[in-house]
N, C-alpha and C positions, 0 to 999 in steps of 0.2 A: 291227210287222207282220212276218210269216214265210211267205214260202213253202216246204212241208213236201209231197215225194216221200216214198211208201213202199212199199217194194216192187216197185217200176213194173215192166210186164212188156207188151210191145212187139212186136205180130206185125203184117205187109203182106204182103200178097199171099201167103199162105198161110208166108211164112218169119218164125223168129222174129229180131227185129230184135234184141235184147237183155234181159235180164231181170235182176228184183231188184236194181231203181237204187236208191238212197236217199239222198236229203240235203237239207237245207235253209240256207233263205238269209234272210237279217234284212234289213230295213230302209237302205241305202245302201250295200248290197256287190250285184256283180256276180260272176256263175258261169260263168266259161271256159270251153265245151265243146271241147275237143280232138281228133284220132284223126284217121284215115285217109279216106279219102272211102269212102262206103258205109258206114261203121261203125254210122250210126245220128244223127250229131249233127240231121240236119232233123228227123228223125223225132219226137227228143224234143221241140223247138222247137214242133212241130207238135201233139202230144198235148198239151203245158202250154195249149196256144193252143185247145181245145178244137176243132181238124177231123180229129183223129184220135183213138179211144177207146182206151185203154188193155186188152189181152188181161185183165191183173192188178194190183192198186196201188190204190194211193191220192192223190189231188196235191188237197192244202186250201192255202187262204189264212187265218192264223191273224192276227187284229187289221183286219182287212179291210173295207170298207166292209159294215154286215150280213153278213157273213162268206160274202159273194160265191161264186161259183167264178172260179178265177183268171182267165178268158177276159175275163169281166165287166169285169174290171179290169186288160187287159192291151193293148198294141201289138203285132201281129205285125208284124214287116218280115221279111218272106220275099226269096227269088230274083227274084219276079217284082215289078214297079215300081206292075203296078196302075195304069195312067192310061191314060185315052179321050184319044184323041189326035186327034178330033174338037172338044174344051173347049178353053178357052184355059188356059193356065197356073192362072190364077186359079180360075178356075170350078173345076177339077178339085178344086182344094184345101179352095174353100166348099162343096162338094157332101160331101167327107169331112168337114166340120167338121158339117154340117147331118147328118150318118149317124150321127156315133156320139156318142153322149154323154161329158162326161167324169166321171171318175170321182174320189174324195177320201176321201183317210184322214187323222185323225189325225195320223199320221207323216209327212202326204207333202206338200209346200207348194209346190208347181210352180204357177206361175200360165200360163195361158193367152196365146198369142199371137192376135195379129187374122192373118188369110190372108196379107194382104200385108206385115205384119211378118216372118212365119214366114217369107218367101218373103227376105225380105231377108235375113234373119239368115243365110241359106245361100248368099245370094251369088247368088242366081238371082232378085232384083225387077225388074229389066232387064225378063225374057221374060214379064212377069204378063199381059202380053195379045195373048200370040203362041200359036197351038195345038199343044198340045204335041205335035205329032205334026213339029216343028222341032226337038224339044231332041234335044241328043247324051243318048249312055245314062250321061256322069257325070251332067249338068243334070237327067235322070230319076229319078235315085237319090236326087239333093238335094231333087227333090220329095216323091219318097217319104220324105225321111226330114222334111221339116217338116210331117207329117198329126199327127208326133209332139208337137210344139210346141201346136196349135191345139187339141185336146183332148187335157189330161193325164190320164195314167191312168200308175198308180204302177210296173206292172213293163213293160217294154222284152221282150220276144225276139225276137232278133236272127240272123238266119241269114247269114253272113258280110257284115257293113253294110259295111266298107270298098270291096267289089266295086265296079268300074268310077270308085273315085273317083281323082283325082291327090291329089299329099302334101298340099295344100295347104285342100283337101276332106278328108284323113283327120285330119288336127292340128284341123279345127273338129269333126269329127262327133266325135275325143277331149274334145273342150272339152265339146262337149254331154253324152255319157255320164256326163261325172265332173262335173258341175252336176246332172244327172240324181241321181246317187248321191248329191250334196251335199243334195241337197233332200228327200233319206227316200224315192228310189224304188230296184227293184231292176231290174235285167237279167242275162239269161240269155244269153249269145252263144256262136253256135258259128263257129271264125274259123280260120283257118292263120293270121293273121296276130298277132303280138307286140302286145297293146293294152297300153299303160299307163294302167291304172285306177286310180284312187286305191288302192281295195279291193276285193280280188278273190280269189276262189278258182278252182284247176283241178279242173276234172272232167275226167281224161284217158280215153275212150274205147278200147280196144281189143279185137281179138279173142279170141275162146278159142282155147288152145291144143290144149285136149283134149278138145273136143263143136262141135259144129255151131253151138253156140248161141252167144252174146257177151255178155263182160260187159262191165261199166264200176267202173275204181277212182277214187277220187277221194282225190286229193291236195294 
């Protein structure tokens, strides 16, 4: 399995956000998106994740379930936590489990967690029947990130996952990434912070020097 950028070319709100990205990524590596705030790293996060269209480019998934579009068969974990804080813990988590299907390639052998497995495995099965509108914004984030558990789908993007966790929360969400990678999925994260991933590459983001517009090298 491969996910395959070409060309990508990247306009909001009338500015262009960057253009002529290109790279792809195989099967149990992970792609570091780097750079400055504003440069563009949600942005991409966000077109791979199919809620923002691409100005120009191309992004396939090559070995993919029916050769999907990546969305299909992807996890956004964005900025926002995403939980009705009305539901109890629980609830919230079986309402995402009953939303989205998951997904299976080939290359990718993740098996599924039950809600209240997921919820343990993150250290938050304590609050499964307290409304989540109790939890602190780490206890939030660990919800949001075990929606990733209960249905697998092979590529991860990740818009700064560490946010609002203590070390003790980012040493497991490292454990999860790189079992994620071990098992034939891929992720995409854009981070300030140092992850150590099994296998990974940097896509460092930065400005142009000499037009308005931005590019991206990857190293």
């Amino acid at each position: 399995m491969k996910l395959i950028a070409e060309n990508l070319t990247i306009d909001r709100g009338g500015r262009r956000v960057f253009q002529d990205l290109s790279f792809s990524l195989e099967s149990g590596t992970a792609l570091v998106v780097t750079g400055p705030n504003g440069i563009g790293k949600s942005s991409l996060l966000r077109t791979l994740a199919g809620l923002v269209p691409p100005a120009k480019g191309v992004i396939r998934l090559e070995g993919g379930e029916d050769e999907k579009h990546v969305f299909e068969q992807a996890h956004y974990f964005g900025h926002q936590d995403a939980v009705k804080p009305a539901l109890t813990v629980l609830e919230n988590l079986q309402f995402w489990q009953s939303f989205n299907a998951p997904a299976r390639t080939p290359d990718f052998s993740a098996a599924s967690k039950p809600p209240l497995g997921a919820l343990e495995t993150l250290g938050i099965g304590h609050t499964a029947h307290l409304p989540a509108a109790y939890l602190s914004a780490g206890q939030k984030r660990r919800l949001s990130l075990s929606r990733l558990l209960v249905t697998p789908r092979p590529i991860w993007l990740m818009d700064e996952p560490t946010s609002a966790l203590d070390r003790t929360s980012e040493r497991q969400l490292l454990d999860l990434m790189n079992a994620h990678l071990a098992a034939g999925g891929l992720i995409v994260t854009a981070t300030h912070t140092d992850l150590a991933l099994a296998r990974a590459t940097i896509l460092h983001m930065e400005a142009a020097r000499t037009a308005p517009l931005q590019d991206a090298v990857l190293s």
